[in-house]
N, C-alpha and C positions, 0 to 999 in steps of 0.2 A: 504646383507652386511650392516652393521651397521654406522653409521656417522661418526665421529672424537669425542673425550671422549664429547669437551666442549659443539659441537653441540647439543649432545645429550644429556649433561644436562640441555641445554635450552631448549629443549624441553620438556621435564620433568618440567619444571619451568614454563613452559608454560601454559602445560596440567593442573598445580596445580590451576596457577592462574585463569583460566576456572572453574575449580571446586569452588576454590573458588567463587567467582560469583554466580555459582547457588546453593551455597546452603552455605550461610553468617554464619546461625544458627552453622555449624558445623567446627569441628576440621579437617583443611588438612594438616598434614607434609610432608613434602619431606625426599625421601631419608632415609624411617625409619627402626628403626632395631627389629624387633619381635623377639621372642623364640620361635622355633619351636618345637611342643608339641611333636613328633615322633624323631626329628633329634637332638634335645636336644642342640642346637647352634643358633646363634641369626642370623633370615634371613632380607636379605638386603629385603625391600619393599619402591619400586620407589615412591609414595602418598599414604599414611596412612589415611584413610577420617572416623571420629568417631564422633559418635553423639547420642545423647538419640531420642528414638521415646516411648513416655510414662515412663512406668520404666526399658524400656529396654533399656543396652548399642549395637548400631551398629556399626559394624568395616568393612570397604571396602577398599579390597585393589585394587590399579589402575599401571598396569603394561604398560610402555610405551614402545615403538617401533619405532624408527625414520630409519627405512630400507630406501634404495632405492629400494626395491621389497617389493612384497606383503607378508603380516607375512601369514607361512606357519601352518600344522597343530601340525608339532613339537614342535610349541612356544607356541601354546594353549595347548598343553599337561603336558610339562614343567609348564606353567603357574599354570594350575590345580593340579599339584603335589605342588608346593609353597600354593595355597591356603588350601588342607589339611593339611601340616604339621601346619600350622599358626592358620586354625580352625576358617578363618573367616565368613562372614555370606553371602558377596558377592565378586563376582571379573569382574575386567573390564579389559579389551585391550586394547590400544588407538595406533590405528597408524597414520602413517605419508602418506602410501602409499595402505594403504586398505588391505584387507585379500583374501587371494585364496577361491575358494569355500570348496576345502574337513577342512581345518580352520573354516571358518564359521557354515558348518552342524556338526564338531567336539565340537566348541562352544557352539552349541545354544543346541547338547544333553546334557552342561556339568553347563548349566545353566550360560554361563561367556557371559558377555554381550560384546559388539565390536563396539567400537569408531573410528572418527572420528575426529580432531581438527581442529574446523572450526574457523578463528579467522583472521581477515580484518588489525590488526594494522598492523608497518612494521614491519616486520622480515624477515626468512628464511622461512617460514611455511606460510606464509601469502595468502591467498584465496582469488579469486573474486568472489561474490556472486550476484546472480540476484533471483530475483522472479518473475515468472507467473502474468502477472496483464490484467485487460481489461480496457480499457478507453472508457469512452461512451460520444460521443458529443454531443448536441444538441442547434441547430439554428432553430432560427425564422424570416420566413416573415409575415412581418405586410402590414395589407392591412384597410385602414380608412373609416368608413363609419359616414356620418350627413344626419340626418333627423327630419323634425321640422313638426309639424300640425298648424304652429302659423298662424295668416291673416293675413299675409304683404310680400311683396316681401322680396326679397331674393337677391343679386350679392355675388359671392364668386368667389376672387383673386386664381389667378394661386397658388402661393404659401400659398396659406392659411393654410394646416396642416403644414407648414412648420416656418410659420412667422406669422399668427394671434393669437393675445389676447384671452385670456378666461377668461371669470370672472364668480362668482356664484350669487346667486341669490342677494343678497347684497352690489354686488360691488367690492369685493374682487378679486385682481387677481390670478386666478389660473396655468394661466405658460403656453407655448406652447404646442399643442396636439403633434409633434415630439418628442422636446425633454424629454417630460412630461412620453409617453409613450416605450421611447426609456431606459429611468434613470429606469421605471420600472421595465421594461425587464431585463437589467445591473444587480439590485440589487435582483433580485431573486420573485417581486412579483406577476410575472404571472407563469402559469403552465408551466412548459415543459414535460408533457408528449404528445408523439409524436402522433400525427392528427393535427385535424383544432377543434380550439375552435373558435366560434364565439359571435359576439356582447361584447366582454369582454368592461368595463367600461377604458377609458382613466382617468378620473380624479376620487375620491371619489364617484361624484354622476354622472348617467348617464346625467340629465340632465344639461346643463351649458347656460350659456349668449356668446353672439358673436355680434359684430356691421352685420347690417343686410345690410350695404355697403350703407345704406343713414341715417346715423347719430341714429340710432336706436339698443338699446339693443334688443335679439327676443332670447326667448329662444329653444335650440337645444339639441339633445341628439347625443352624441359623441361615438363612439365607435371603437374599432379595432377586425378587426377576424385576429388571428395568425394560422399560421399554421406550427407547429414544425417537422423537422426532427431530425432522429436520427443516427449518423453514430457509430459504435461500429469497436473499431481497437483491437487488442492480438498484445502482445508484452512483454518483461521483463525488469523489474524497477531492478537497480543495488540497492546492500545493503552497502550505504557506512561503517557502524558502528555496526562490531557484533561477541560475543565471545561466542562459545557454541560446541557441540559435533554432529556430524551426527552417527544417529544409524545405524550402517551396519544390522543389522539384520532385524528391524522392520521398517526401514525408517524412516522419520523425521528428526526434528532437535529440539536438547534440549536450551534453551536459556531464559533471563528473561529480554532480550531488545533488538533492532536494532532499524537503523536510515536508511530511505529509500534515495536515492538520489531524483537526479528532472531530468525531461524531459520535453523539452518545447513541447506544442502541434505541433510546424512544426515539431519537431525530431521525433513526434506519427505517422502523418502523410506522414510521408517521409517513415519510416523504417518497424513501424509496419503495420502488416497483420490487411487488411479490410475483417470483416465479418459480417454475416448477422445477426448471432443472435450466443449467447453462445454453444447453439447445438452443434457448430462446431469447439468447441477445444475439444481435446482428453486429456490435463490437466485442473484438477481444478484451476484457478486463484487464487490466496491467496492477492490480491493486488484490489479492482475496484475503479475507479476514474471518477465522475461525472463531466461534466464542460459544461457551456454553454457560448456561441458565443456572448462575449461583444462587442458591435457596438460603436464607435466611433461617438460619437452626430458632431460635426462640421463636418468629412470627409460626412457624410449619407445628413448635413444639405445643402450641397452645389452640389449633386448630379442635372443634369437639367431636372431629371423628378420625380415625386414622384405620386404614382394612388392613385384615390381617387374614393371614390365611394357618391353620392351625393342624396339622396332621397328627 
């Protein structure tokens, strides 16, 4: 059963405005009126889409459908008898509600292609769309190791990776080994790929200046071994923004832009499915999202134990 006239000229208005979109280059009217080479009377064709491809002219006509059932294989037949008389080069379907199968295998011998109108603004038609995506987390512990060959004694305060000075060979201060190597981590300059790296350099050079706890600079080599995990979640990213057609026949979706929503990582971690490795989704993800586990320098700074390891 077909819609109300106006609904279904907006749909038709719809469909046009889609075509347009993907393909700017060329001519889409609504509502056009052909001469039909056989029937000798001018046929009504719902979007007329014309355009040169070299020095050829193409003419495609696009027959819309706003059923509340599925278009049967009577309307592709019909259909295909409009595109002979008319003599065009291709013809498309586009419904509201999908196509039956013996439509679809009466289509695809008859070479007319079968749409979908996919399209997010508000309307009557308007679709929620998701995609396939994987999120991959990765966090690190850091674990501080100083060792020095220097002659002289040594005292190092409980809080020392936490609260002492580092300077280089010159005198210059170089920042807390915490937060020095926490801001690291944060801004992306150590690896995350998931094991244990070890001895990674906390500041430029491995070796640094430290008061040696009796008024004495003594130089030390500073270092952190990380050790990165990786937790990988499946789940689907919503498409806030997107206007294009879903192929019934061949799958896919035709489009020349969307805009992804956002999902905060407690929404990944709450909803979506934890797995081990990609292996184990049975869709291809069309979405991956990288992120690493930024730490909070004051919360970590105020922690009352931090390890340390001391050679």
């Amino acid at each position: 059963m077909a819609s109300p006239k106006k609904d279904f000229e907006e749909f038709e208005k719809l469909v046009a405005d889609i075509q347009s979109q993907l393909s700017p280059d060329s001519k889409v009217e609504h509502n056009a009126k052909i001469p039909g080479i056989d029937s000798k009377v001018k046929r009504q064709v719902d979007i007329h889409v014309s355009g040169s491809v070299g020095q050829y002219q193409m003419d495609i006509a696009i027959e819309c459908k706003d059923y509340k059932r599925k278009v049967d294989v009577k309307r592709v037949e019909e259909f295909s008898g409009l595109l002979h008389d008319i003599r065009f080069h291709k013809g498309v379907l586009v419904s509201a509600s999908g196509f039956s199968n013996a439509a679809m295998q009466r289509a695809e011998s008859l070479g007319i292609d079968l749409y979908r109108a996919v399209d997010t603004r508000d309307h009557k038609w308007r679709v929620k769309v998701t995609v396939p995506a994987v999120c991959d987390f990765r966090e690190a512990t850091l674990q501080f190791g100083l060792q020095s060959s220097a002659p002289m004694p040594m005292s190092i305060p409980y809080d020392f990776f936490s609260a002492s000075d580092i300077f280089d060979k010159s005198g210059n201060h170089l920042g807390k080994i915490l937060d020095t190597a926490l801001t690291t981590w944060n801004n992306g300059g150590y690896t995350d790929e998931p094991g244990v790296h070890k001895e990674l350099p906390v500041f430029t050079e491995m070796t640094v200046y430290i008061d040696n706890g009796y008024g004495t600079q003594m130089p030390v080599d500073i270092y952190v071994n990380m050790a990165v995990n990786q937790e990988l979640y499946f789940g689907h990213l919503p498409i806030t923004k997107i206007s294009g057609f879903e192929d019934q026949l061949k799958g896919g979706l035709y489009t020349n832009a969307f805009e992804l929503g956002l999902v905060s990582p407690d929404e990944v971690v709450k909803n979506w499915k934890r797995i081990k490795s990609e292996a184990e989704i049975l869709v291809q993800p069309l979405v991956s999202i990288h992120g690493r586990t930024a730490y909070n320098i004051d919360d970590i700074r105020q922690k009352p134990y931090l390890g340390r390891t001391v050679e």
